[in-house]
Backbone bond lengths (Angstrom), bond angles and torsions (degrees), N, CA, C in turn:
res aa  C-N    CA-C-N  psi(-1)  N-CA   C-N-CA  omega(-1)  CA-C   N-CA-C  phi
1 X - - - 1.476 - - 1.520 110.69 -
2 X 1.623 124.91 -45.90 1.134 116.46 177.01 1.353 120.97 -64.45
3 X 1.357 114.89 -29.62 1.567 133.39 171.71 1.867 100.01 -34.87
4 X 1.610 88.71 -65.24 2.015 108.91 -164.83 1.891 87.33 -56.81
5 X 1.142 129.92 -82.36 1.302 111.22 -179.74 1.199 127.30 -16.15
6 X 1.378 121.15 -71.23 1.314 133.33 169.50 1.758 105.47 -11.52
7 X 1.445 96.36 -90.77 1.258 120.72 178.47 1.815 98.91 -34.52
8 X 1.172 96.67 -94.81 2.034 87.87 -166.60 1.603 105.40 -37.87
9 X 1.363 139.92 -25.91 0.984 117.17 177.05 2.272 124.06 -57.50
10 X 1.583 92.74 -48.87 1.157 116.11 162.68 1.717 108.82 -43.97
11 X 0.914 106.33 -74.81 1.368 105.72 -178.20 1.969 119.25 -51.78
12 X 1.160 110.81 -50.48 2.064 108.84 139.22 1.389 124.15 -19.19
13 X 1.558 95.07 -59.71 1.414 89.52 -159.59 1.883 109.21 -72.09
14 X 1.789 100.44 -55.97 1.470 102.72 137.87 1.596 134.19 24.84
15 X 1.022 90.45 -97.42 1.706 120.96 171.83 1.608 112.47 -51.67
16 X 1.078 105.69 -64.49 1.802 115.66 168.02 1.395 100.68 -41.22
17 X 1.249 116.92 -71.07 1.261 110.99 -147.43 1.759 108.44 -76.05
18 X 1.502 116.61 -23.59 1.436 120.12 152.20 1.516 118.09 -29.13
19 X 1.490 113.30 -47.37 0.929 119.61 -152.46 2.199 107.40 -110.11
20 X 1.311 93.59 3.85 1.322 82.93 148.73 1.709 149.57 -105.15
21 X 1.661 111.84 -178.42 1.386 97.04 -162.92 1.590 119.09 -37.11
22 X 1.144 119.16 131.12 1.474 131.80 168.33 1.668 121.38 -48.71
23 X 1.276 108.94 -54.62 1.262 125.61 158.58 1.299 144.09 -167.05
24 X 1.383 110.95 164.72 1.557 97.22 -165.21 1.471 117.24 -120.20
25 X 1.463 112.69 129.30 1.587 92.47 -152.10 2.002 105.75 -127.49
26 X 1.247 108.31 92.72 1.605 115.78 -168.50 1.420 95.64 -48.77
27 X 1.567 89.12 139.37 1.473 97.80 163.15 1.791 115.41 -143.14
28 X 1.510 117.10 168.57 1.962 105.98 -175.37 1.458 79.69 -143.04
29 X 1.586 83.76 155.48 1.664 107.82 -160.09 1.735 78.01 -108.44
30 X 1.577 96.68 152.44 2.072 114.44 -171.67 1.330 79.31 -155.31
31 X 1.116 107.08 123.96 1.505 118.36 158.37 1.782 120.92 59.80
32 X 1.277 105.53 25.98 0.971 122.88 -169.03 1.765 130.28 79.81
33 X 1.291 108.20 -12.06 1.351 129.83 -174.46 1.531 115.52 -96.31
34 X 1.501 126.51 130.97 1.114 124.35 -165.59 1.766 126.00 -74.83
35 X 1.195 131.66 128.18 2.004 104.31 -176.07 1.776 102.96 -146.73
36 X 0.879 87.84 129.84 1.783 105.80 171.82 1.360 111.77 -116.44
37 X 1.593 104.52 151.40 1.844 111.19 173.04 1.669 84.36 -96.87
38 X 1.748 94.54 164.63 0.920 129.59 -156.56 1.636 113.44 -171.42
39 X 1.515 134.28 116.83 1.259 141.23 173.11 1.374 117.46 -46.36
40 X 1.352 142.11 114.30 1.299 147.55 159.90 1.348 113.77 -94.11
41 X 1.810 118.31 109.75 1.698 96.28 -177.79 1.575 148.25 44.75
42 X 1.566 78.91 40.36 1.620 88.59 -169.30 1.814 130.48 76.79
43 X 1.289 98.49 -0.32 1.663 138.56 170.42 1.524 88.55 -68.00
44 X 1.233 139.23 127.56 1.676 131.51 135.78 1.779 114.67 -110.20
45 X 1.276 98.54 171.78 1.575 111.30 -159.91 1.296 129.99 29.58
46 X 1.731 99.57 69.29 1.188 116.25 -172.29 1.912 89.00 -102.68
47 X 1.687 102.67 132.01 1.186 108.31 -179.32 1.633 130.68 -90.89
48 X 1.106 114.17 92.18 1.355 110.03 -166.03 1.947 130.79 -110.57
49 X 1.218 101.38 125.55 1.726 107.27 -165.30 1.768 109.29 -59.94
50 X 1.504 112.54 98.10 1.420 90.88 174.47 1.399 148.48 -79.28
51 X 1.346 114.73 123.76 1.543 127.61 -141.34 1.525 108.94 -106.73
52 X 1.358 129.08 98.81 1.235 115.98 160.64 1.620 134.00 -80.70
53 X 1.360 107.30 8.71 1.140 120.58 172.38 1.587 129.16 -110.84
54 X 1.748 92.57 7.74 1.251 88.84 154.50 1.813 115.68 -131.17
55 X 1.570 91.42 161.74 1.961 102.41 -149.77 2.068 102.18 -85.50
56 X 1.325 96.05 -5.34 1.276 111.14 -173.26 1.962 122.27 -155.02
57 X 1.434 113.98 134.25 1.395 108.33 -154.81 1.454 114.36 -107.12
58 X 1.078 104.66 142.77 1.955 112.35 -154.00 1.382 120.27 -126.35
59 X 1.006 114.54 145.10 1.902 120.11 -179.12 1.554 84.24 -111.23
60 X 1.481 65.92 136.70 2.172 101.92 164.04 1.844 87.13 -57.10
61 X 1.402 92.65 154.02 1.189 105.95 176.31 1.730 108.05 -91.84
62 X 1.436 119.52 -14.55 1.020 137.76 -162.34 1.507 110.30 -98.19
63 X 1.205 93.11 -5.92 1.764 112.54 179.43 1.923 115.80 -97.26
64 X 1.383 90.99 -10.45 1.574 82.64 -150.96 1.577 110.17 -82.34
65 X 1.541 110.38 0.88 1.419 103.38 166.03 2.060 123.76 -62.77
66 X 1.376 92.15 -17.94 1.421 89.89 -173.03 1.471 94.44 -117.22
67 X 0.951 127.62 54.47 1.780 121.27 170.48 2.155 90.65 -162.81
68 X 1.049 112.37 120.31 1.476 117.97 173.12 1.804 109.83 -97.27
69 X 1.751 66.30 105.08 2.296 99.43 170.29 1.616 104.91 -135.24
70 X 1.465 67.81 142.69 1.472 92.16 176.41 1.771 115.85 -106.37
71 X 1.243 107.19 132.49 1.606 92.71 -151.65 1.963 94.68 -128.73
72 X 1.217 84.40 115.99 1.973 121.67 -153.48 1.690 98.37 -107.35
73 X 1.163 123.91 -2.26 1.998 110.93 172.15 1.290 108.48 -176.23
74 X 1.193 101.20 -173.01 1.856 114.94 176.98 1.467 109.87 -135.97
75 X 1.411 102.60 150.89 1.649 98.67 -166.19 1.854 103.21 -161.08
76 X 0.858 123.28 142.22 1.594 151.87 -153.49 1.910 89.21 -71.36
77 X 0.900 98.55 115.48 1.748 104.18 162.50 1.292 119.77 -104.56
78 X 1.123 133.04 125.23 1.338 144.39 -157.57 1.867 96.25 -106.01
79 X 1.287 116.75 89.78 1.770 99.13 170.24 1.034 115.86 -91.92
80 X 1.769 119.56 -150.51 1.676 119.23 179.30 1.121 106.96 -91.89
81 X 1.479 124.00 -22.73 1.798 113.36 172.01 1.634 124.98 -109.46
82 X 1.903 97.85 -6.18 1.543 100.83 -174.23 1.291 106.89 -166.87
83 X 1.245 121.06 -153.05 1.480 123.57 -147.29 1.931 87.45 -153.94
84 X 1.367 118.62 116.84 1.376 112.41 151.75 1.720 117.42 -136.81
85 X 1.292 103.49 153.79 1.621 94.71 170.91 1.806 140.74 -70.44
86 X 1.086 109.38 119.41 1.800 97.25 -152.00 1.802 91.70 -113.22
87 X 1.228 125.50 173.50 1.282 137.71 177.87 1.550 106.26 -93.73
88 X 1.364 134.67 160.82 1.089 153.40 142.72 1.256 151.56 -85.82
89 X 1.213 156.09 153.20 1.503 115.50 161.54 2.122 77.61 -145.23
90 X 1.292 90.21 149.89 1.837 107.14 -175.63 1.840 110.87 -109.87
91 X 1.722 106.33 173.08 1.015 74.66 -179.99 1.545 142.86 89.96
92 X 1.259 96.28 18.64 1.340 106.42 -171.78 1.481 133.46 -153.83
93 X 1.413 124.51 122.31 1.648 131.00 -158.99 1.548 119.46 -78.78
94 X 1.309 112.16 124.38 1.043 111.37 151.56 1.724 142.39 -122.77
95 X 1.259 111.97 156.03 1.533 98.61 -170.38 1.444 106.33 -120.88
96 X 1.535 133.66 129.57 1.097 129.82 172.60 1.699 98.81 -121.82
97 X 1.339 119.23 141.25 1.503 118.00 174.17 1.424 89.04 57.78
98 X 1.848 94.37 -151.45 1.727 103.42 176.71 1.411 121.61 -88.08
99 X 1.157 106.69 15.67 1.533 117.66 160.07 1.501 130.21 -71.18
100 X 1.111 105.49 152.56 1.643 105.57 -178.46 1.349 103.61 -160.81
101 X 1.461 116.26 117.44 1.591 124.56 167.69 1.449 126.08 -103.92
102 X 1.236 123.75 103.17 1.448 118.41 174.36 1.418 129.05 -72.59
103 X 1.317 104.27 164.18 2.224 88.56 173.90 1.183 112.13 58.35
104 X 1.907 114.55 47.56 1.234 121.03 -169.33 1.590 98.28 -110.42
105 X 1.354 116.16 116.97 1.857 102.07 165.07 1.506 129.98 -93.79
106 X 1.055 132.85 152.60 0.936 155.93 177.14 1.187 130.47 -102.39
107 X 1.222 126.04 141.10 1.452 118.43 -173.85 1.151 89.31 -120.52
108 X 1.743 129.77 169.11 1.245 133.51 177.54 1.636 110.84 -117.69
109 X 1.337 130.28 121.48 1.562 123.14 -176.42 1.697 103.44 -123.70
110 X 0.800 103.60 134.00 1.798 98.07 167.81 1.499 118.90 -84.91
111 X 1.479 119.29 112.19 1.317 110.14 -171.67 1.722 95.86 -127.95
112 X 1.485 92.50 103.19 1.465 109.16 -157.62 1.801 107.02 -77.88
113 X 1.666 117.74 -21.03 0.751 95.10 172.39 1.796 115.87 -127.37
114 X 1.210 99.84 50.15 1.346 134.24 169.11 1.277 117.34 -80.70
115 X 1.685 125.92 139.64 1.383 120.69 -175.34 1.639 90.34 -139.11
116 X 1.319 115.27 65.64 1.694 144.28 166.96 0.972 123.26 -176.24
117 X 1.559 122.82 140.70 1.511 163.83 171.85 1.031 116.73 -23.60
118 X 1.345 117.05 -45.44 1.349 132.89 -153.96 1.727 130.38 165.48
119 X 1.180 111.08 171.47 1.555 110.56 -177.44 1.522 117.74 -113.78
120 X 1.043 142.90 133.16 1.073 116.86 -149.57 2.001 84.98 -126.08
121 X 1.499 109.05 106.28 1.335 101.21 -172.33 1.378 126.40 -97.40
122 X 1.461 131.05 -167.17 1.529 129.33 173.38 1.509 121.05 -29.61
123 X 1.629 92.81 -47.94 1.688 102.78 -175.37 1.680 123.27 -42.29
124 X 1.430 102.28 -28.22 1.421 115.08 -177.11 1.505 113.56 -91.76
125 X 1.444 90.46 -31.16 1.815 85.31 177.72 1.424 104.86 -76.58
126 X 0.562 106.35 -64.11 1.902 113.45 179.22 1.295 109.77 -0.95
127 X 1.339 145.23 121.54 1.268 128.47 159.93 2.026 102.92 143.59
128 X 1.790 83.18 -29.17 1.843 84.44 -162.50 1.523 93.82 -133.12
129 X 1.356 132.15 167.49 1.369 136.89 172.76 1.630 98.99 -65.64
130 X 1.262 97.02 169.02 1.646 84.53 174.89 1.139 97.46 -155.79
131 X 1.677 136.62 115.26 1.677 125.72 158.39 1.342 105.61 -126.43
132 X 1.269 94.22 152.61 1.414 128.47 178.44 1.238 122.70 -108.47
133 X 1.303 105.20 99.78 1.740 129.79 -165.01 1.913 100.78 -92.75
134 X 0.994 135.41 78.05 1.502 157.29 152.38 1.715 104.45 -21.40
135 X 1.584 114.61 -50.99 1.486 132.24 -178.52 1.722 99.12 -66.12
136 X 1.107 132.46 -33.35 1.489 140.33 173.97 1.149 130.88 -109.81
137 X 1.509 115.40 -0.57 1.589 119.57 -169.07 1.813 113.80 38.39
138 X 1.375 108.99 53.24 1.276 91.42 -177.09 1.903 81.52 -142.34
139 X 1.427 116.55 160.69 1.458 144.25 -161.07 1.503 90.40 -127.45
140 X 1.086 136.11 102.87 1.666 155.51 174.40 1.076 102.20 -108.50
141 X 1.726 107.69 113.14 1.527 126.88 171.68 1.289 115.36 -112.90
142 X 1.033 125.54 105.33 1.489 128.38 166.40 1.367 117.66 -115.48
143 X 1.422 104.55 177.35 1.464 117.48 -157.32 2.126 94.63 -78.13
144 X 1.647 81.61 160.92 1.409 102.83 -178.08 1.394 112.79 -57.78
145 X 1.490 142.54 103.03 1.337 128.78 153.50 1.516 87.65 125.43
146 X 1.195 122.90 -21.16 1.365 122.33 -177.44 1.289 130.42 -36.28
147 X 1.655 130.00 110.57 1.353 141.64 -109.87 2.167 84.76 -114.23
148 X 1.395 102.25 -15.67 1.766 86.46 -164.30 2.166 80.75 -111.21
149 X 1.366 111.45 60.59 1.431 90.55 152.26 1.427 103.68 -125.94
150 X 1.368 100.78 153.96 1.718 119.35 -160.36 1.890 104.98 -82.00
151 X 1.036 104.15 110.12 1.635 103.16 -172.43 1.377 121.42 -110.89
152 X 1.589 103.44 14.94 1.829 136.46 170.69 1.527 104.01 -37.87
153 X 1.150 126.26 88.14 1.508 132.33 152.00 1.473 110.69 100.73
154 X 1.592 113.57 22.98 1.236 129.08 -178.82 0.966 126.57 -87.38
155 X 2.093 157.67 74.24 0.964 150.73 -155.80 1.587 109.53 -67.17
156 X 1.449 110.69 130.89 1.470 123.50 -179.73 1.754 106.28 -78.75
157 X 1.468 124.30 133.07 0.871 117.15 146.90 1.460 129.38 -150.84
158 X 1.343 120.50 156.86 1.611 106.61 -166.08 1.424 131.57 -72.69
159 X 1.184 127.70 117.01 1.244 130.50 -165.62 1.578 113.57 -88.78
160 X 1.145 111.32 111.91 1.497 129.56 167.79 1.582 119.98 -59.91
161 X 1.831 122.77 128.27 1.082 112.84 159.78 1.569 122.35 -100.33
162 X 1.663 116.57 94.18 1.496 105.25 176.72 1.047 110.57 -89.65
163 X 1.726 113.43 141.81 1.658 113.85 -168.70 1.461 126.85 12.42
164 X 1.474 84.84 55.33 1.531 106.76 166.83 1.990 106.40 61.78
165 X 1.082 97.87 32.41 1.787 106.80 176.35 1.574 107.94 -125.05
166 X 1.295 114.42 133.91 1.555 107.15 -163.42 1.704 100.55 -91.51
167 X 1.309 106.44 158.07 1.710 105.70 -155.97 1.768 89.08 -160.02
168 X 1.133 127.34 143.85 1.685 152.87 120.56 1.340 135.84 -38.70
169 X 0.973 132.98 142.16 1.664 122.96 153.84 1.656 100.18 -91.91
170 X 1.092 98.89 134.90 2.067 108.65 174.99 1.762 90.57 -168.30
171 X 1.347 84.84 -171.31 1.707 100.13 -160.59 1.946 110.30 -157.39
172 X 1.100 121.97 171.87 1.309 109.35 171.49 1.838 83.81 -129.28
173 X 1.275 104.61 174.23 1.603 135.74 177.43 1.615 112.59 -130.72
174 X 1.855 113.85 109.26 0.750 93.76 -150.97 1.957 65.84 -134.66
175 X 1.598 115.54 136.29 1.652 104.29 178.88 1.461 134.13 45.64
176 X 1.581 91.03 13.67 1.565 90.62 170.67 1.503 117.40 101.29
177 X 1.432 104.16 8.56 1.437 118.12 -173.04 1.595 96.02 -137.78
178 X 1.628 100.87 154.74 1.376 111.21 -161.14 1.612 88.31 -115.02
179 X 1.515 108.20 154.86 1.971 118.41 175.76 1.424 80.34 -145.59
180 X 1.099 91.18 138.95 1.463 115.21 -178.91 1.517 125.42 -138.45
181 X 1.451 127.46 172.03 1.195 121.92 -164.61 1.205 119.62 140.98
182 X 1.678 117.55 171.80 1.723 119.92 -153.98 2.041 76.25 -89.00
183 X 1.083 107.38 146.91 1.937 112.80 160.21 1.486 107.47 -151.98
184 X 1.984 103.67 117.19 1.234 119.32 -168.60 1.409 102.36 -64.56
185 X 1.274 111.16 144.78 1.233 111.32 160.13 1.817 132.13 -94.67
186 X 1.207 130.98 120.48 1.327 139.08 -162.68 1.501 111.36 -118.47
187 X 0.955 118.39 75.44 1.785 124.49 153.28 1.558 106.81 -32.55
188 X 1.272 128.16 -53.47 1.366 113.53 -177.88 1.983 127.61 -72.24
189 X 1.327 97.75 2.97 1.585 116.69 158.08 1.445 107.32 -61.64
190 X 1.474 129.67 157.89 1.340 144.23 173.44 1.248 104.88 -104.11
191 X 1.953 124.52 -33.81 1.307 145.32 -166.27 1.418 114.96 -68.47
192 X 1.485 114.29 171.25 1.304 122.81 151.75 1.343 122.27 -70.98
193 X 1.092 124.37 -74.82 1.178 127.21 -166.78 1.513 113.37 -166.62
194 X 1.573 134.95 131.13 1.300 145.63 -154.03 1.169 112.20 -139.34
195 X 1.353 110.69 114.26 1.401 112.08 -169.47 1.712 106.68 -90.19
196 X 1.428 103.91 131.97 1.944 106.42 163.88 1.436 123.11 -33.66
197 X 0.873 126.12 115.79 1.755 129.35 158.98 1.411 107.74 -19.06
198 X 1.401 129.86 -70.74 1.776 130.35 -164.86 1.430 85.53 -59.76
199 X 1.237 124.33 -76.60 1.442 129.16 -167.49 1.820 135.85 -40.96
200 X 1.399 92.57 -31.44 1.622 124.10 149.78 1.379 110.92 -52.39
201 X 1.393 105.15 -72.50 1.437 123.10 -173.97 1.659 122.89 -46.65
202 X 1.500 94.90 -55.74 1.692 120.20 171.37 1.391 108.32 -40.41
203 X 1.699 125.11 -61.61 0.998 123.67 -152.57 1.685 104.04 -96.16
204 X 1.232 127.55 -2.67 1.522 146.00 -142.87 1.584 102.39 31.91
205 X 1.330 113.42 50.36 1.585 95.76 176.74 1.464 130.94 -42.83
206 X 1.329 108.51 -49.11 1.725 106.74 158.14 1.219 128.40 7.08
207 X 1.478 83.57 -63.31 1.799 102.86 -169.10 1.526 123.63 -83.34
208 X 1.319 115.77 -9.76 1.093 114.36 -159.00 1.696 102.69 -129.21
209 X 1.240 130.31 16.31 1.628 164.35 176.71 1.101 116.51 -110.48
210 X 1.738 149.28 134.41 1.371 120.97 163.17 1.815 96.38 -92.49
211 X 1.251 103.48 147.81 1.029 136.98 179.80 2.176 104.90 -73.96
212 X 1.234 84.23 111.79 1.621 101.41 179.40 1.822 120.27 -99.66
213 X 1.269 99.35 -7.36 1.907 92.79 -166.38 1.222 87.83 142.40
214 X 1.756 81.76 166.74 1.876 109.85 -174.70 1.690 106.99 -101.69
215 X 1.123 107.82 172.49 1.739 106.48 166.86 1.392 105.06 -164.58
216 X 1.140 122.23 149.27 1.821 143.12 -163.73 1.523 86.53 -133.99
217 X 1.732 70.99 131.79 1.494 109.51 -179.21 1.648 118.60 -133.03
218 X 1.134 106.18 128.69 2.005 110.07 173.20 1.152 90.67 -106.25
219 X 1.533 97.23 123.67 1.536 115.94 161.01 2.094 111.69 -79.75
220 X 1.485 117.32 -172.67 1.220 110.74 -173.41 1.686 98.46 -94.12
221 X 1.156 120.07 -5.16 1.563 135.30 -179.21 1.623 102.44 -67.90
222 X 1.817 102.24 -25.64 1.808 87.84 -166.96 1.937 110.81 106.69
223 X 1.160 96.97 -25.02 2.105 109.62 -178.43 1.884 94.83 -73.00
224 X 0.843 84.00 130.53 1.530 112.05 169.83 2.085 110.11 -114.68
225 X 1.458 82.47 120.94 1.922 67.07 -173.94 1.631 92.06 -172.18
226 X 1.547 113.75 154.87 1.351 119.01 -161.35 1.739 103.98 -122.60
227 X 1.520 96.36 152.13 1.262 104.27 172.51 1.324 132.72 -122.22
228 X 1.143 149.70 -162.43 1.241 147.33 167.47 1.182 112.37 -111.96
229 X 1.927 113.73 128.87 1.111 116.35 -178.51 1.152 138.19 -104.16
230 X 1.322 135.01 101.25 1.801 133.11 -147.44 1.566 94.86 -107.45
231 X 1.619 91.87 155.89 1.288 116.32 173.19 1.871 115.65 -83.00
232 X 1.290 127.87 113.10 0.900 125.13 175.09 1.641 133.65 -107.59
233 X 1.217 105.54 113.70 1.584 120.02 -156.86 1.836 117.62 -43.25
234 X 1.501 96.48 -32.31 1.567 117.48 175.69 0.926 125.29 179.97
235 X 1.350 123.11 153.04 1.738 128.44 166.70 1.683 115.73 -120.12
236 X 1.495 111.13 133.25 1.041 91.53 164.91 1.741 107.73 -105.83
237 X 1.812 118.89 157.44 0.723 124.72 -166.90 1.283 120.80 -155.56
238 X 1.370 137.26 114.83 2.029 123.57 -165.04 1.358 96.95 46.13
239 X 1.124 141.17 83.08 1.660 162.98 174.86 1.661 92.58 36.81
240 X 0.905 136.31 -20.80 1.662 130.09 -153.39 1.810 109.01 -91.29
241 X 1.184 90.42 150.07 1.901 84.46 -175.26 1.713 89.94 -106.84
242 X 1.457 102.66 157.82 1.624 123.93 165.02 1.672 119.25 -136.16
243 X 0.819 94.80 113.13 1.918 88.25 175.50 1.298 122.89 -100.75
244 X 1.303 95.61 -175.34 1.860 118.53 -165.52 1.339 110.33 37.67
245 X 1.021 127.59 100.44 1.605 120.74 -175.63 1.491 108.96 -126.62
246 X 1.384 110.66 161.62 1.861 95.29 174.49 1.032 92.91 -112.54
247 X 1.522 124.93 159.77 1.363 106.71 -156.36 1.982 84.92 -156.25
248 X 0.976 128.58 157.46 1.638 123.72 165.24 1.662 112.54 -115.48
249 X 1.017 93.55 159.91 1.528 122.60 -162.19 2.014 111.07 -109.12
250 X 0.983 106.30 62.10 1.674 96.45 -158.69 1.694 104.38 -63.56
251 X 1.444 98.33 157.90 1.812 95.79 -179.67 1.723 97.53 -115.01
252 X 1.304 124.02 19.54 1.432 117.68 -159.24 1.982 97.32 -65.23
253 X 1.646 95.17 146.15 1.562 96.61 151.06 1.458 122.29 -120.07
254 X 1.243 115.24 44.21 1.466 127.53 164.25 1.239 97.39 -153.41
255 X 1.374 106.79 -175.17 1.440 130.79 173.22 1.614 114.91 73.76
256 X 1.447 118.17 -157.80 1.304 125.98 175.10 1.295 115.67 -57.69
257 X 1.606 105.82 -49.80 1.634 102.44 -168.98 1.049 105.93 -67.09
258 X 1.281 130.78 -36.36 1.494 110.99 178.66 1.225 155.02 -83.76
259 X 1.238 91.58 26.94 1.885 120.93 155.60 1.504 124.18 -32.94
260 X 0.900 119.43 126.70 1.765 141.54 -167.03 1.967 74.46 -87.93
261 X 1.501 120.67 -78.16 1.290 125.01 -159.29 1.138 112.44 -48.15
262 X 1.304 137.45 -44.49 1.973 115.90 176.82 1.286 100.36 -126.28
263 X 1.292 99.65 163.57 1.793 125.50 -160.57 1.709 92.00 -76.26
264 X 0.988 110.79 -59.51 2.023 110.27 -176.51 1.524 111.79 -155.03
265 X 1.419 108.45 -164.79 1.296 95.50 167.63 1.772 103.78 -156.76
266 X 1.758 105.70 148.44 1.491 102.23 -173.49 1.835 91.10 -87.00
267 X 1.628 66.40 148.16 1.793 86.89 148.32 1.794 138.70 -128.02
268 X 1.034 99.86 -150.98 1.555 75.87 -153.29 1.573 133.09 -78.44
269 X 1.542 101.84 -7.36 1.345 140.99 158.51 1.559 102.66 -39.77
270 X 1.205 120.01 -75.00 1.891 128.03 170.05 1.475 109.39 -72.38
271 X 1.594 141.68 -0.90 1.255 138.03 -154.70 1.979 83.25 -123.17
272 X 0.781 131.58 1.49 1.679 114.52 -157.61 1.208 88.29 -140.24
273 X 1.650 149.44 9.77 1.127 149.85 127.20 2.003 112.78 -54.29
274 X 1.127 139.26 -9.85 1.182 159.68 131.67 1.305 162.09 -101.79
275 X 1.511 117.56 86.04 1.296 143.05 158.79 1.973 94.05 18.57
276 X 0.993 143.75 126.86 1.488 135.98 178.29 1.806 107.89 -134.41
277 X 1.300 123.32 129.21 1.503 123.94 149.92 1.390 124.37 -118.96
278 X 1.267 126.03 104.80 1.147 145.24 -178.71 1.256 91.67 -51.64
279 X 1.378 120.04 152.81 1.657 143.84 136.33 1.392 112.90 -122.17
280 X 1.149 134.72 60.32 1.575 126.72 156.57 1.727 122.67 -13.32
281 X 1.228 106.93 -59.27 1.292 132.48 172.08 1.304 115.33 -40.23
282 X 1.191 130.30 -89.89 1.799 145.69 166.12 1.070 112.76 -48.03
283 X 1.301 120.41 -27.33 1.610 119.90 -177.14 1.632 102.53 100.87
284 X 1.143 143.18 -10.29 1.369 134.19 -178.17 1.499 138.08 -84.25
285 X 1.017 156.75 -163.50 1.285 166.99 165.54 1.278 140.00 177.23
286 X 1.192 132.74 102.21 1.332 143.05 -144.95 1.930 115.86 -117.37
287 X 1.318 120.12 128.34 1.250 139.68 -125.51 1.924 93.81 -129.88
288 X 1.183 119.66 100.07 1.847 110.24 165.04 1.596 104.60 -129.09
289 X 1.830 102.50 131.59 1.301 88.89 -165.85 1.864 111.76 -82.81
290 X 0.737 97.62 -175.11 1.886 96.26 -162.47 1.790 113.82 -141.82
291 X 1.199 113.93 -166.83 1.769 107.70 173.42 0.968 115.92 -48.43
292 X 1.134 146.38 -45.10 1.895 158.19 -160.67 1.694 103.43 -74.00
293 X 1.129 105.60 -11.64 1.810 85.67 173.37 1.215 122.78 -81.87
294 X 1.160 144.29 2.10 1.321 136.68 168.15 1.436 111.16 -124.64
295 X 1.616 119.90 19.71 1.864 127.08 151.09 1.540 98.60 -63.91
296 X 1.563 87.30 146.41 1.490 99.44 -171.30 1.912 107.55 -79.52
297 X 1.258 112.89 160.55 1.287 115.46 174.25 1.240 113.40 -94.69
298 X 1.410 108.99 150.43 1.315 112.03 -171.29 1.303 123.06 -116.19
């Protein structure tokens, strides 16, 4: 009988430990933007910006003397103000934590005045839960469905895939009137928050904001181009309100921003004031706010 204990205990413990976090992956915030190393091909501490706003994950082109790729096509880059043709190379492993993804592609961008490796996009997260604990600087990946993660003070909300870019429903408050709409969210932004061109346009926000300053922006296309920066009275966002924000107004007629489908998109400046766990899987994403809500905006 003590034997049979034994045993089912083992097999308990077993099970538990199956079922904990998968891995744990440190990360330090620079400029407001999130970046972890990560193994490329037998490459280690390769530094990479983590990007939820982008659908596919890329090496600096400026990097690639010290990371071995082999670079096999050309393929259409979609940035925030335009569209250019960039190289690829396929085929290729990476390891973050105790993870390891093979048959990983890459696109190649030159981000000349970039001081990182690479981007490390959706494609990689995909597969595992993913939160981002801000209070620990650490990126906790665990398995899909995984029954022991702590969801203590976490607001649920449904996460949208537009053209394959993950997005919210939220809104800003601007005079007492609500604008509303899907707004992707982008960790690999430095910004607050950037409103779409149509959606700009639609509402004449311009006009109805006071106007605080300009700001220049490089898209991943290579466009360099400036916007106008308004004061925004509030947002609501995961049930919680935030005010006075500076917020930009893009006028692009190409690229990302100029999407008909979502109103703008945060970045990581307004995104890193909240604790985040992705579900790719279920469709969800869940929002707790954390130390970073009362850092000043910039």
């Amino acid at each position: 009988m003590k034997y049979i204990l034994t045993f089912l205990t083992l097999l308990f413990c077993s099970a538990i430990s199956a079922q904990k976090t998968t891995s744990i992956l440190p990360f330090f915030l620079e400029n407001n933007s999130v970046y972890v190393y990560c193994k490329v091909n037998k490459t280690d501490s390769i530094k990479f910006l983590f990007d939820t706003g982008a659908d596919g994950s890329v090496i600096n082109s400026n990097s690639k003397k010290k990371i071995p790729l082999k670079i096999d096509g050309k393929s259409g880059n979609k940035g925030s103000n335009g569209v250019n043709t960039v190289d690829y190379s396929s085929h290729n492993t990476v390891q973050f934590g105790n993870i390891e993804k093979k048959e990983i592609r890459f696109t190649l961008i030159p981000y000349e005045s970039a001081h990182f490796d690479g981007v490390f996009g959706t494609d990689l997260m995909k597969g595992q839960l993913i939160e981002v604990d801000y209070h620990r600087n650490e990126i906790r990946l665990y398995e899909e469905n995984d029954p022991l993660v702590d969801w203590a003070g976490y607001e649920k909300v449904k996460l949208h895939m537009i053209d394959n870019y993950p997005a919210v429903e939220s809104s800003i408050l601007v005079n007492g009137k609500e604008y509303s709409g899907f707004f992707g969210l982008d960790s690999g932004a430095d910004d607050v928050l950037t409103i779409a061109s149509p959606f700009a346009n639609k509402n004449t926000l311009v006009k109805t904001m006071k106007t605080i300053g300009k700001a220049t922006a490089q898209g991943s296309d290579g466009s360099v181009y400036e916007m106008p920066v308004v004061l925004c009275p509030a947002v609501k966002f995961a049930q919680k309100y935030l005010y006075n924000l500076p917020i930009t107004l893009s006028g692009s007629m190409e690229g990302i921003d100029s999407t008909e489908k979502m109103a703008g998109f945060f970045g990581n400046q307004f995104l890193k004031r909240f604790n985040t766990v992705i579900d790719f899987k279920n469709g969800f994403i869940y929002f707790k706010l954390n130390k970073n809500l009362y850092s000043e905006f910039k």
